[in-house]
Structure formats: C-alpha cells, structure tokens
N, C-alpha and C positions, 0 to 999 in steps of 0.2 A: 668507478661506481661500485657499490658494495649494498648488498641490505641491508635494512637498518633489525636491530635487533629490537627484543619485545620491549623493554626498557625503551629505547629512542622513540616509542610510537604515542606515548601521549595519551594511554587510554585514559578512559575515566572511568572513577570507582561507580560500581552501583548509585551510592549516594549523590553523588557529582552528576552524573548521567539523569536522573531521578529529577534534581534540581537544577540545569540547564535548559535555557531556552531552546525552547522545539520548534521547530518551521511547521507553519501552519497547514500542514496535511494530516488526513487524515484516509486509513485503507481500511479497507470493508473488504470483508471475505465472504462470499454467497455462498454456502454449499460446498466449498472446497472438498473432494473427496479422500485425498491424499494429506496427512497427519504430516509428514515430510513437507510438502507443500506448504503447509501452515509453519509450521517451522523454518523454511527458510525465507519465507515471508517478516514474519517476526526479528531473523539475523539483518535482513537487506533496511528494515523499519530502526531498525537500533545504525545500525551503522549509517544512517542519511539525520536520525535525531529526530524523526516523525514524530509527530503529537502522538498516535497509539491507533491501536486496531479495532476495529468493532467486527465479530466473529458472528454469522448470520447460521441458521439451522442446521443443520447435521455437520457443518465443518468442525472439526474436531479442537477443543480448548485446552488451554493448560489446565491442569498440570498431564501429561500425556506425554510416552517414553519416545514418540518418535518427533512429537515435536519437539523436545529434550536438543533429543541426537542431532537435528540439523540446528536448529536456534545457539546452542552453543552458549545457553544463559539470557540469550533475549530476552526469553519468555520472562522474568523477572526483572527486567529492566524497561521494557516496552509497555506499557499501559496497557489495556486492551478491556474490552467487556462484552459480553456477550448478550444478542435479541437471537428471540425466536425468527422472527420471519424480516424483511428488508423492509419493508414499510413504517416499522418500528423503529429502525435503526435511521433512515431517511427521516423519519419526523424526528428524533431528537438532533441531526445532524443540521439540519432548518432550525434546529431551536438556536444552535449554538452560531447560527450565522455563515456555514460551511456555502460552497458552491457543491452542487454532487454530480460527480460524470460518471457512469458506466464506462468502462473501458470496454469496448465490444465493436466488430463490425457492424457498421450500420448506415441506412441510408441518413445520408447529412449529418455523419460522423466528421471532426473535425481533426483534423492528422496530426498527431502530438506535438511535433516540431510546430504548430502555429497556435497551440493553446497558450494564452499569455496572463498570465492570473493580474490582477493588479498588485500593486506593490505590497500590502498586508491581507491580501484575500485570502479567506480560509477555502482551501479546497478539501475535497472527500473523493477518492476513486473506487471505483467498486468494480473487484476484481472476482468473475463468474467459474463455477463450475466447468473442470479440466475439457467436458467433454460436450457440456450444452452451453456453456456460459455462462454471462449475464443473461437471467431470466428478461422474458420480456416485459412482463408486468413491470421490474425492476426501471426496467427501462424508461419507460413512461411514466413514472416518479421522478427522474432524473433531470436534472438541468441542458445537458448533453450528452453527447458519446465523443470518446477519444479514444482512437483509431494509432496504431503503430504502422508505421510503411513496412510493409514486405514486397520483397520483391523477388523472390526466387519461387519453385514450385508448389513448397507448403505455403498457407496462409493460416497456421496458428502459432505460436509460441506456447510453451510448459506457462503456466502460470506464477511460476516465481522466477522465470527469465522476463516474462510481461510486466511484473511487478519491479524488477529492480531496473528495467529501461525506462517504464512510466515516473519511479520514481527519482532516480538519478534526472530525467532530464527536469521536473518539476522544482527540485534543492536545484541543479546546475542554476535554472534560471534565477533563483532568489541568492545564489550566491553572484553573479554575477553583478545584479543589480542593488545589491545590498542589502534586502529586505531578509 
C-alpha cells in the first residue's frame, strides 16, 4: 500500500467541476458565526459535488480570507448565493422542488441513518448557528429535522463535523443506489 500522489487523484479542473453533474443537495447555512466554518463547509460541499450553498444572515460570504483559508478554492468552485433571512432562502428552495430538513434536535426528529430521499429527490439541509442552532421559526418552515446519533456525553458536533457526516451519508446513499 502506498499513497497515491496529487496526479493519481483525478481532480477536476474548476471548469470540469463547474460542469459536472451535482447530487441533488443542497446546504443552507443560518447564521454561521465562524468565517472558518463556512469555509470548511464550502471544502466538504466541493468534495461530495453538492449543487451549492445558500449563506443565510450574518454567516459570513466569499470572498472573505478565513473562509479562503479553510475552503482551500471551494469558494470558487461551489456555487453558492446569498438571502437575508431563512424564509427567503426556503421559499426559493420550494420553488426549485428541494425537500428541506433542519438539521437540529428536535421532537420527531428523524435519525439520519433512516432519512431515505427517493431516488432523484432534491434535498436542502439547513445547517444552524454553532451555538443556538437552527432557529426555530426556521424550523417550522421545514419539512423535517434530521437528527445525528450521539451517543457519548456531549450532544453537539462543530458544525462542519455535522455538515460533512449529514453530508457524506446523504451522497453515500445516492451513490449506493445509483442515483
């Protein structure tokens, strides 16, 4: 066994990236406090092929040096747009046919390991501020909540550890299944 070097890995150019087909997700950032956060949000969206981000009120947008530093070039290769408030971002994400889940604890929250989108379902998760979350209003816009299992003492994750578990298993499934 040996690692493969940067040549063996297949990236794709900007333009290739740009012009590949995208799994039909899409992440919503609420409030994110943390420029880093958004940023490595942005790397984990680029590296799964997400449709793109929609960046909700005070979360911090490109062009911006800390999201730069973590994104690592996302930010130009990721789509993304920015609303003021979640209601806006949720009515256009209804316009385009998305499903939209808060990611948040919640009563008749459904555990991610059993969320199963259909075979071409647009989804949207919307991933809340580090330290209040998904707002609640936000919530009740939402189609559902999807819930990560923890099981040790804490019950939060960093929000771009939540985002790259919500999102790897959401691509796992569609690559599994072909879709």
């Amino acid at each position: 066994m040996r690692k493969l070097s940067m040549d063996e890995l297949g990236r794709k150019s900007v333009e290739e990236f740009r012009q590949s087909d995208k799994m039909p997700v899409m992440v919503v950032l609420e409030n994110i406090r943390s420029a880093y956060n958004v940023g490595s949000v942005f790397r984990t969206a680029d590296a799964f092929l997400v449709e793109g981000i929609y960046i909700i009120g005070y979360s911090a947008k490109p062009p911006h040096k800390e999201i730069k530093k973590t994104a690592l070039g996302a930010e130009e290769t990721v789509a993304w747009k920015y609303f003021k408030t979640s209601g806006e971002a949720i009515e256009e994400l209804r316009h385009e046919g998305y499903r939209v889940y808060a990611v948040e604890q919640a009563l008749n929250s459904q555990l991610l390991q059993q969320v199963e989108p259909a075979k071409n379902e647009k989804v949207a998760v919307i991933f809340g501020n580090e330290v209040t979350g998904v707002e609640q209003s936000t919530i009740l816009l939402c189609d559902a909540c999807i819930e990560i299992p923890q099981l040790g003492m804490k019950h939060s994750l960093n929000i771009a550890t939540a985002a790259g578990v919500v999102l790897w298993e959401l691509v796992r499934k569609r690559i599994m299944h072909g879709a």
